[in-house]
Backbone as a chain_set.jsonl record, in Angstrom:
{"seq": "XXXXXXXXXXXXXXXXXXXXXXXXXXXXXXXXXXXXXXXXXXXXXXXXXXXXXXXXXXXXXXXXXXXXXXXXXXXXXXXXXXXXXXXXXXXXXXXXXXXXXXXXXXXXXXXXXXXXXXXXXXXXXXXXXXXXXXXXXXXXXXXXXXXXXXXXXXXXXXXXX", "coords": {"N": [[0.837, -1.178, 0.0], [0.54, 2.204, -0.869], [0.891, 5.265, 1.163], [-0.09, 8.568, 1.308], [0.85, 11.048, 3.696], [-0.201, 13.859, 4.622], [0.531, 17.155, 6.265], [-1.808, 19.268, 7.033], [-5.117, 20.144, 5.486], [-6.62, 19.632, 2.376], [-8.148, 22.083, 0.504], [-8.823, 23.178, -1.916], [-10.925, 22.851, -4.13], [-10.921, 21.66, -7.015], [-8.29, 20.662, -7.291], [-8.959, 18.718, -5.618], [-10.236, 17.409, -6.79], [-8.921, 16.343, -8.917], [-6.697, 15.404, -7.3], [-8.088, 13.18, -6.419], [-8.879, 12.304, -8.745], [-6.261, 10.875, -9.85], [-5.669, 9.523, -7.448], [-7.796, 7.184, -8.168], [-6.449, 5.818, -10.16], [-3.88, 5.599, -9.622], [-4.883, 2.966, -8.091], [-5.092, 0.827, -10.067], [-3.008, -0.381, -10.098], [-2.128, -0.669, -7.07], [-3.001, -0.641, -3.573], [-4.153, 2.825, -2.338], [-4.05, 5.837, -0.232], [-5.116, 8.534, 0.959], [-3.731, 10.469, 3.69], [-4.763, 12.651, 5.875], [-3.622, 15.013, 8.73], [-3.955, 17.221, 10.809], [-2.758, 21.11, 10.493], [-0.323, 23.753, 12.025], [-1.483, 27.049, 12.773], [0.125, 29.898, 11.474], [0.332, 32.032, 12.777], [2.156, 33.622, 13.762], [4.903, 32.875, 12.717], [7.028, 34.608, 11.541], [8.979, 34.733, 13.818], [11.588, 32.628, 15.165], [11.977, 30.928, 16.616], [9.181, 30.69, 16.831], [8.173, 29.221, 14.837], [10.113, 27.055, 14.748], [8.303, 25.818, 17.137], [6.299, 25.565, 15.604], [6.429, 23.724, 13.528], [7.718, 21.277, 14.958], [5.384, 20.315, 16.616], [3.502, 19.824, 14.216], [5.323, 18.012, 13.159], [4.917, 15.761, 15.197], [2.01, 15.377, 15.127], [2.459, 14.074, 12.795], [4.249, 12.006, 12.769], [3.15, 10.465, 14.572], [1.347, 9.057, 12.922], [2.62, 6.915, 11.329], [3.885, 3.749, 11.327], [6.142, 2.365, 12.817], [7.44, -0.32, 11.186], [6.859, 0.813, 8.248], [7.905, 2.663, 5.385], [9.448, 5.647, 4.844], [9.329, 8.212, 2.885], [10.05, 11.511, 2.707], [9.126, 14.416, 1.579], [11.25, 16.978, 0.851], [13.297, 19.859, 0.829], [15.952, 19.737, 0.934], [16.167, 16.902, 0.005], [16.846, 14.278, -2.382], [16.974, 14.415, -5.881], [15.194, 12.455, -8.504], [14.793, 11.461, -12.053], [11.679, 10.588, -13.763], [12.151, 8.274, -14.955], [13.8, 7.053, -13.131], [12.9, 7.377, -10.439], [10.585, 5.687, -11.03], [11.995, 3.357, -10.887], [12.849, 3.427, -8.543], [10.372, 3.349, -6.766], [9.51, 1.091, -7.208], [11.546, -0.626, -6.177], [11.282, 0.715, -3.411], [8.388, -0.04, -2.802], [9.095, -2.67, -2.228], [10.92, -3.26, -0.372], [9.799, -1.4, 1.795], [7.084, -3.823, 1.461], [8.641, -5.896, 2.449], [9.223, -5.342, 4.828], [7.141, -5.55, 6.565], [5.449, -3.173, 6.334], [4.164, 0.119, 5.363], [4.567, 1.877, 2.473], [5.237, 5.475, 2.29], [4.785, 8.761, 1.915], [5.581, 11.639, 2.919], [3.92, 15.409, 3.509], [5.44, 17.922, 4.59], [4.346, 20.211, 7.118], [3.744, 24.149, 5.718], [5.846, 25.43, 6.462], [7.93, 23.559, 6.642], [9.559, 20.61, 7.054], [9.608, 19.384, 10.887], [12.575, 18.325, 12.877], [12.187, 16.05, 14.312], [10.713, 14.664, 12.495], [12.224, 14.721, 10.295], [14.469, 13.338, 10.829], [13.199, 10.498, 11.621], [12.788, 9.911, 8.168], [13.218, 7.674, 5.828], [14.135, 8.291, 2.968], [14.494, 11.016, 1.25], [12.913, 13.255, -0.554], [13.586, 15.606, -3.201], [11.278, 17.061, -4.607], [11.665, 19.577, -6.685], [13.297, 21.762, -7.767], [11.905, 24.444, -8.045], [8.896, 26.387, -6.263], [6.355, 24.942, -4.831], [2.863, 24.979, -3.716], [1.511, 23.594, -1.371], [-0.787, 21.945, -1.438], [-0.771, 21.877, -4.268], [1.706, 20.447, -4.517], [1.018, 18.014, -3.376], [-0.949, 16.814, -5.438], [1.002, 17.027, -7.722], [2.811, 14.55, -6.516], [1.153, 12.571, -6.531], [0.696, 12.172, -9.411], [3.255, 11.89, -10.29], [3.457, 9.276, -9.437], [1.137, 7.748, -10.039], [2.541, 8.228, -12.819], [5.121, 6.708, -13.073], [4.364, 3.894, -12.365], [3.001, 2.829, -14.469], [5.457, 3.688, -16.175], [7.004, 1.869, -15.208], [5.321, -0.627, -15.852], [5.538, -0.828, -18.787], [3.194, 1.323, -20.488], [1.968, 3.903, -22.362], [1.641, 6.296, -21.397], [3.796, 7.574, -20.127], [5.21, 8.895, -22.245]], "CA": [[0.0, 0.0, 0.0], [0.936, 3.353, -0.475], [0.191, 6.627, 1.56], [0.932, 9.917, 0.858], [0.474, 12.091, 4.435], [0.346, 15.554, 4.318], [-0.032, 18.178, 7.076], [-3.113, 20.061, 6.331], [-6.097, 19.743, 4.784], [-6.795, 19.841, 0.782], [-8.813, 23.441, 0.659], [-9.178, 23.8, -3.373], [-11.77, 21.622, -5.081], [-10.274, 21.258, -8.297], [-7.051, 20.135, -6.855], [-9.132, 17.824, -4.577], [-10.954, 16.072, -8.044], [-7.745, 15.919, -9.761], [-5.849, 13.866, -6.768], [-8.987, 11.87, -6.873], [-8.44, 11.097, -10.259], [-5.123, 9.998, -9.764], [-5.561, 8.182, -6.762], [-8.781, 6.366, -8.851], [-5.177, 5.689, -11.288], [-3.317, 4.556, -9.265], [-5.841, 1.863, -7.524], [-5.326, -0.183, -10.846], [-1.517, -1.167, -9.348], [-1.719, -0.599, -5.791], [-4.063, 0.886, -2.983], [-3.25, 4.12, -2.229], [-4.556, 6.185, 1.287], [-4.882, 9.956, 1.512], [-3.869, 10.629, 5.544], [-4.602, 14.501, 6.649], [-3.259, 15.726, 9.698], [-3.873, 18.948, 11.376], [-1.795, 21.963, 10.889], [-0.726, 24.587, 13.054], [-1.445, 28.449, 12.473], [1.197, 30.349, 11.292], [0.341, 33.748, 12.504], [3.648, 34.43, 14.278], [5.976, 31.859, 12.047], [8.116, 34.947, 11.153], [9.669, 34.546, 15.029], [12.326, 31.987, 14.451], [11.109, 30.109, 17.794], [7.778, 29.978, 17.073], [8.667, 28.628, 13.777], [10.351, 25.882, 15.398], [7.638, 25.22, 17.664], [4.913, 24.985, 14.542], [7.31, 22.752, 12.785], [7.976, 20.287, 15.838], [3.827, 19.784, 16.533], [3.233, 19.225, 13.032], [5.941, 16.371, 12.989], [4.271, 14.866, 16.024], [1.087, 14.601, 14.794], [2.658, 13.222, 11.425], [4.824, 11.028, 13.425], [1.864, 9.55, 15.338], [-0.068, 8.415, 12.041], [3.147, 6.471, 11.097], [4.277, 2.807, 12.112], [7.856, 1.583, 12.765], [8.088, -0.933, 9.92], [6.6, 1.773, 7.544], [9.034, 3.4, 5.048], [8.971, 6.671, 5.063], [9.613, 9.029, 1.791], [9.865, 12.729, 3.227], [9.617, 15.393, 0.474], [12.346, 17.904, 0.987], [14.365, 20.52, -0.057], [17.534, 18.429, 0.816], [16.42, 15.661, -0.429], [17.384, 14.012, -3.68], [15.708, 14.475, -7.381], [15.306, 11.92, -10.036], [14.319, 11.888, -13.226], [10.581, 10.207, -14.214], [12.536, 6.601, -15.134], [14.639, 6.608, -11.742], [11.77, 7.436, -9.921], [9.883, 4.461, -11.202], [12.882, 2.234, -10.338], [13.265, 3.276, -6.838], [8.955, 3.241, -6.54], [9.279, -0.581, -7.07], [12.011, -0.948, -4.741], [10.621, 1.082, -1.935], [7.55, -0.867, -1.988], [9.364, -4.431, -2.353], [11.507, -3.147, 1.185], [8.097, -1.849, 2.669], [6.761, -5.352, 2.33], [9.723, -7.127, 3.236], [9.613, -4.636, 6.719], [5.699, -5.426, 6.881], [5.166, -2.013, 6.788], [3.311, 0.905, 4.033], [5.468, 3.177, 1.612], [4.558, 6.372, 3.085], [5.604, 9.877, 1.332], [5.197, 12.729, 3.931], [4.633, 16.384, 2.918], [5.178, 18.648, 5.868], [3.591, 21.845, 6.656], [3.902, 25.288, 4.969], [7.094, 26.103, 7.113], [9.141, 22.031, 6.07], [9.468, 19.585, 8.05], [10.46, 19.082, 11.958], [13.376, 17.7, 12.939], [11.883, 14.297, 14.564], [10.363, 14.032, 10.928], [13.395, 14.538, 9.36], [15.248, 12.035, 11.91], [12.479, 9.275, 10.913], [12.416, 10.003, 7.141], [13.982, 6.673, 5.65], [14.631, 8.722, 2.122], [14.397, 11.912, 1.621], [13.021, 13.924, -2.006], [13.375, 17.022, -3.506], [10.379, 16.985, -5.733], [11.77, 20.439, -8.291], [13.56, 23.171, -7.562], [10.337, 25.628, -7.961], [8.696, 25.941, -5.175], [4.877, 24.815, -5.213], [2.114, 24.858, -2.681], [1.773, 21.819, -0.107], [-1.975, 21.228, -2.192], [-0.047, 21.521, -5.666], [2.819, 19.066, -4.148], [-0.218, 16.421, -3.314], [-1.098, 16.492, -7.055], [2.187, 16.095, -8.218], [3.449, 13.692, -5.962], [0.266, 11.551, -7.072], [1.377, 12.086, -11.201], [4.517, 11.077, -10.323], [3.358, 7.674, -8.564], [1.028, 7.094, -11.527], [3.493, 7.604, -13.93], [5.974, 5.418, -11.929], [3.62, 2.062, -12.463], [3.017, 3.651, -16.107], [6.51, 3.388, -16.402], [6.94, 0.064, -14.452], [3.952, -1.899, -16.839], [5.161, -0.314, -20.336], [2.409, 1.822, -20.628], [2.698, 4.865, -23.284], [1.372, 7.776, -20.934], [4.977, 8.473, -19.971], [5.635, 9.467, -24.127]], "C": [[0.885, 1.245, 0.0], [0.102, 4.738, 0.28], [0.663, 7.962, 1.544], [0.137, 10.631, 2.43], [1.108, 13.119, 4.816], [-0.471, 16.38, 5.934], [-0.85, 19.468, 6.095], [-4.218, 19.482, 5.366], [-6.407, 20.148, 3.587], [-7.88, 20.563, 1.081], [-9.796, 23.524, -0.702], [-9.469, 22.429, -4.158], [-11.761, 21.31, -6.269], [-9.177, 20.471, -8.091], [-7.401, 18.681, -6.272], [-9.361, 16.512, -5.766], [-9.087, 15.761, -8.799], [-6.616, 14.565, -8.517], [-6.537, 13.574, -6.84], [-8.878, 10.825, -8.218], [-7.392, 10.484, -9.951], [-5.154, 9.241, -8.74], [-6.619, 6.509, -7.268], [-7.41, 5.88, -10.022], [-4.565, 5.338, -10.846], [-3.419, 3.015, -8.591], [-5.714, 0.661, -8.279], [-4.271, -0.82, -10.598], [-1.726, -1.259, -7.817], [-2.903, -0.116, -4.861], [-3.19, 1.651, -2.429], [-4.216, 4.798, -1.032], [-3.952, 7.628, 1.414], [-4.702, 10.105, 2.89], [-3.818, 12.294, 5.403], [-4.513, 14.831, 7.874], [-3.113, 17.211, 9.766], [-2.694, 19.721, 11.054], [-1.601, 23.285, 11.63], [-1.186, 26.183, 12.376], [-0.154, 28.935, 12.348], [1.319, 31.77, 11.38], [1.644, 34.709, 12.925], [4.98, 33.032, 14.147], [7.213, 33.075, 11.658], [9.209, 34.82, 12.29], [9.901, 32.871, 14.946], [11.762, 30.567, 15.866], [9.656, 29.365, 17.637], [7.598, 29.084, 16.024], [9.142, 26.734, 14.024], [9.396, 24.879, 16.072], [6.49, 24.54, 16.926], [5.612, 23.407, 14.225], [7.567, 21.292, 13.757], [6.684, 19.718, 16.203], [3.41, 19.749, 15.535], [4.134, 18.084, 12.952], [5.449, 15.799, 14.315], [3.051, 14.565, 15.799], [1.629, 13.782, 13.744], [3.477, 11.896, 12.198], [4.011, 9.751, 13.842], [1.157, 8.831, 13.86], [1.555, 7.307, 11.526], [3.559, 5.111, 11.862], [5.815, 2.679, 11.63], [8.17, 0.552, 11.322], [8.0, 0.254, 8.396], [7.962, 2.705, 6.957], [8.948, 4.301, 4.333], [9.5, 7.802, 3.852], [9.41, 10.438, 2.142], [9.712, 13.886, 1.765], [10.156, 16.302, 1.36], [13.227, 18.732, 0.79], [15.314, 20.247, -0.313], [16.903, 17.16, 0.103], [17.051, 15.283, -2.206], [16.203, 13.856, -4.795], [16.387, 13.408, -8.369], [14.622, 12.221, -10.875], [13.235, 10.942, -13.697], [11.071, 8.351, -13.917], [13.343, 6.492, -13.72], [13.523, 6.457, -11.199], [10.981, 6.122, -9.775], [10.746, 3.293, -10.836], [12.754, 1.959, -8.846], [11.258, 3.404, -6.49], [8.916, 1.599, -6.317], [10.542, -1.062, -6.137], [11.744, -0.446, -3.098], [9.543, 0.238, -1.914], [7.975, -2.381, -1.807], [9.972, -3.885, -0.642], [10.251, -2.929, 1.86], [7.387, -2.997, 2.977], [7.47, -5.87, 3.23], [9.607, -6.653, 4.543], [8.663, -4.705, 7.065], [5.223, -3.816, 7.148], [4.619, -1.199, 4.764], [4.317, 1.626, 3.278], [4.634, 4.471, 2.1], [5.705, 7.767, 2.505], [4.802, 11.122, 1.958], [5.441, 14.438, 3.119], [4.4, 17.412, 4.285], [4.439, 19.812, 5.253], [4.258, 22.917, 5.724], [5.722, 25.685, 5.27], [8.714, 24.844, 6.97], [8.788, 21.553, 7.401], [9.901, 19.547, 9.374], [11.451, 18.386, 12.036], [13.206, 16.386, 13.237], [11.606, 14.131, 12.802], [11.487, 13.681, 10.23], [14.33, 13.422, 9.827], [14.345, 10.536, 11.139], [12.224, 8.88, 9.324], [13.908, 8.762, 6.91], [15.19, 7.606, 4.334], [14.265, 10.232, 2.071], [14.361, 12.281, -0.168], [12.623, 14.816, -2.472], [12.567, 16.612, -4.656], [10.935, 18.156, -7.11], [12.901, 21.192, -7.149], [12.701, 24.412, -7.448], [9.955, 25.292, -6.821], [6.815, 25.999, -5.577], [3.994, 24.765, -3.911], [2.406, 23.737, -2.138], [0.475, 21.286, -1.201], [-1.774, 20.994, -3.365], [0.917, 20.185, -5.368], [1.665, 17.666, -4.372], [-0.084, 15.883, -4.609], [-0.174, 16.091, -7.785], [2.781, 15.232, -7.616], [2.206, 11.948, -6.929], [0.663, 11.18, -8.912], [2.371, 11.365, -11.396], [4.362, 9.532, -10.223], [2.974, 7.083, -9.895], [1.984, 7.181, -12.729], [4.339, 6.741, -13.628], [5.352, 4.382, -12.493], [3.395, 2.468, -13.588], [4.229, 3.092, -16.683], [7.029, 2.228, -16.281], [5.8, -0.801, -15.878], [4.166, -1.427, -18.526], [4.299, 0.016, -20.789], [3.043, 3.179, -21.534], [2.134, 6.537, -22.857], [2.687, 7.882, -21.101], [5.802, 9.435, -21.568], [5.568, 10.791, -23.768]], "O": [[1.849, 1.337, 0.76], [-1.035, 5.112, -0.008], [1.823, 8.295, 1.786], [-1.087, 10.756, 2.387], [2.257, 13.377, 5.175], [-1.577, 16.203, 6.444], [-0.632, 20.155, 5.097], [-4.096, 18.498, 4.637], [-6.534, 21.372, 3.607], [-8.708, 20.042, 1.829], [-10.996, 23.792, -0.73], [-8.801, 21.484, -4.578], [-12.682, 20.598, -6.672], [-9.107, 19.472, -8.806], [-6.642, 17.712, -6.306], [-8.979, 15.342, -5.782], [-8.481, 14.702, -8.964], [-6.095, 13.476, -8.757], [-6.394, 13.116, -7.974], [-8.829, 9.641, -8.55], [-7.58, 9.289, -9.721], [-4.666, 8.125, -8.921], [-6.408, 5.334, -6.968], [-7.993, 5.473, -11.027], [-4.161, 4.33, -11.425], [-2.537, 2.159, -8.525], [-6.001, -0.424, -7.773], [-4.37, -2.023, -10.837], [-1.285, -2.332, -7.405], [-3.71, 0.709, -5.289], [-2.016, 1.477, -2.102], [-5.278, 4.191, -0.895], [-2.821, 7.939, 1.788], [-5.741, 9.813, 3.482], [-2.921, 12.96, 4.886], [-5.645, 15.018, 8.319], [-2.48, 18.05, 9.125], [-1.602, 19.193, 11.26], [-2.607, 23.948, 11.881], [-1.111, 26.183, 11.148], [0.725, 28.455, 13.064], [1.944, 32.553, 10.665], [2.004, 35.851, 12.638], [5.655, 32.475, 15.013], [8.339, 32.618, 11.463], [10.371, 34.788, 11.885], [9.027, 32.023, 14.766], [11.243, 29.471, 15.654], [9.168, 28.289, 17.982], [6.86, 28.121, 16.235], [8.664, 25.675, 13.62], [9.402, 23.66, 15.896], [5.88, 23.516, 17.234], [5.286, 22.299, 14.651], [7.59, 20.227, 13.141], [6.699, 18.488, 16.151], [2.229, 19.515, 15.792], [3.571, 17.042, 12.619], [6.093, 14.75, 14.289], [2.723, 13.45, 16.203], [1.223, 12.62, 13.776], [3.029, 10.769, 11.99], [4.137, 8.554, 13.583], [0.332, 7.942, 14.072], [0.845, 6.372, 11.156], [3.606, 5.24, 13.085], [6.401, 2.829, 10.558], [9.105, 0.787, 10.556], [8.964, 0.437, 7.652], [8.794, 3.277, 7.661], [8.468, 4.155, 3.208], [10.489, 8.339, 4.35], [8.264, 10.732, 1.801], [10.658, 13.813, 0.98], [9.691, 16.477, 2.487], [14.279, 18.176, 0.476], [15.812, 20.331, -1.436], [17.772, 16.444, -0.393], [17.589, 16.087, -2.967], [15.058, 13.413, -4.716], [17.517, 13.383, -8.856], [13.805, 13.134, -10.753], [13.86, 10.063, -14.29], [10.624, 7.522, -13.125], [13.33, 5.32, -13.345], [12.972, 5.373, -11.39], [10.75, 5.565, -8.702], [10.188, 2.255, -10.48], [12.626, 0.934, -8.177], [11.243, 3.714, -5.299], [8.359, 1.028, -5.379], [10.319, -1.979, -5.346], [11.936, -1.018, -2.025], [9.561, -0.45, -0.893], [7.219, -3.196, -1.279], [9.254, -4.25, 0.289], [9.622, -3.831, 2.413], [7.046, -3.349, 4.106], [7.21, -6.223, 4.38], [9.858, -7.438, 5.458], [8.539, -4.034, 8.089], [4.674, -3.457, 8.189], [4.676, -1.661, 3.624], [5.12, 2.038, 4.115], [3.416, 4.393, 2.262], [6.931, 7.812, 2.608], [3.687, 11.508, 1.605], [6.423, 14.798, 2.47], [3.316, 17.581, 4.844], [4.096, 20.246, 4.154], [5.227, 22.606, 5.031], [6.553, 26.095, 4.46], [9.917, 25.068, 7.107], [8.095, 21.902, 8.357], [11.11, 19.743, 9.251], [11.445, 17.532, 11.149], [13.86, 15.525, 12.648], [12.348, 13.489, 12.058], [11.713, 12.604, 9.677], [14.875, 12.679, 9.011], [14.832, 9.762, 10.315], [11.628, 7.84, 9.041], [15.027, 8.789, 7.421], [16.414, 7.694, 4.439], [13.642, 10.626, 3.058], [15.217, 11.903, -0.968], [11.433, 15.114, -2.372], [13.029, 15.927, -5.568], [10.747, 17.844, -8.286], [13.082, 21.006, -5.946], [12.989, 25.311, -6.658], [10.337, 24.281, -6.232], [6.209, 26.782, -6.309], [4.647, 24.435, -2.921], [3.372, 23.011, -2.368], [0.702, 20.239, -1.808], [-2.37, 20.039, -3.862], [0.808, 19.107, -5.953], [1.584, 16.752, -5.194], [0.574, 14.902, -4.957], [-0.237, 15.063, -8.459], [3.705, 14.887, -8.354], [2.466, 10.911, -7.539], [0.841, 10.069, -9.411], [2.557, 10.492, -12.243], [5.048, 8.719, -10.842], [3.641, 6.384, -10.657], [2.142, 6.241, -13.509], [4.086, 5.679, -14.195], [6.063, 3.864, -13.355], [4.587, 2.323, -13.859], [4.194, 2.194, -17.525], [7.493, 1.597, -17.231], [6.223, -1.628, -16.686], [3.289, -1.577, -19.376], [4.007, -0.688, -21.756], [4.23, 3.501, -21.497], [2.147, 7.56, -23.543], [3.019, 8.289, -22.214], [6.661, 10.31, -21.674], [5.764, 11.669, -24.608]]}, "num_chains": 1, "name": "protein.A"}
């Protein structure tokens, strides 16, 4: 199984039908499991403290929806970018290790402000989705494109053209 959980809740109802579609797309390989966890307010995120503090209770609720065998895909600014066909390589080896660890493939997108440090401590891999920077409700959508193209890619299918 895969799950993609994101701090915050999907707002914009176009965005919402479109991951629908794709999670109805990716269902034909795998099941797939929207998780939404709370996020905090960010009315005084420019104070570098309080910043911290958002960022550390958003990775504890995200923490909490996660199990120990579960392997954990963080999106990240550090993390690492492939290219469409890598992607799809390392998609079918993260979920072959996920089984093998009895546990879910699980691709976390923190809040508005990145990720906490526990998060980042528990994140197995770690991936910079672009260089641009995109909403957290745009990320969803593309993280989901990506997946389906991934098994697209995986089953010789001719979306990826």
């Amino acid at each position: 199984m895969i799950k993609i959980l994101c701090i915050g809740k999907m707002k914009d109802k176009s965005l919402q039908a479109l991951s629908s579609e794709y999670v109805r797309r990716i269902s034909a390989f795998t099941r797939v499991e929207i998780i939404e966890v709370k996020d905090e307010s960010n009315a005084h995120a420019e104070r570098e403290a309080e910043a911290s503090r958002i960022k550390d209770s958003e990775a504890e609720r995200a923490l909490g929806r996660l199990r120990d065998p579960d392997l954990v895909v963080l999106l990240d600014l550090d993390g690492r970018m492939w290219d469409s066909e890598g992607f799809a390589c390392r998609l079918k080896d993260w979920q072959q290790l996920a089984g093998q660890k009895g546990g879910d493939l699980v691709f976390v997108i923190a809040g508005s402000l990145g990720p906490g440090t526990a998060l980042k401590k528990r994140a197995d891999l770690r991936w910079k989705l672009s260089d641009l920077t995109f909403t957290h409700l745009m990320t969803r959508v593309l993280i989901l494109e990506q997946i389906y193209r991934g098994f697209m890619i995986l089953n010789g299918r001719t979306y990826h053209k």
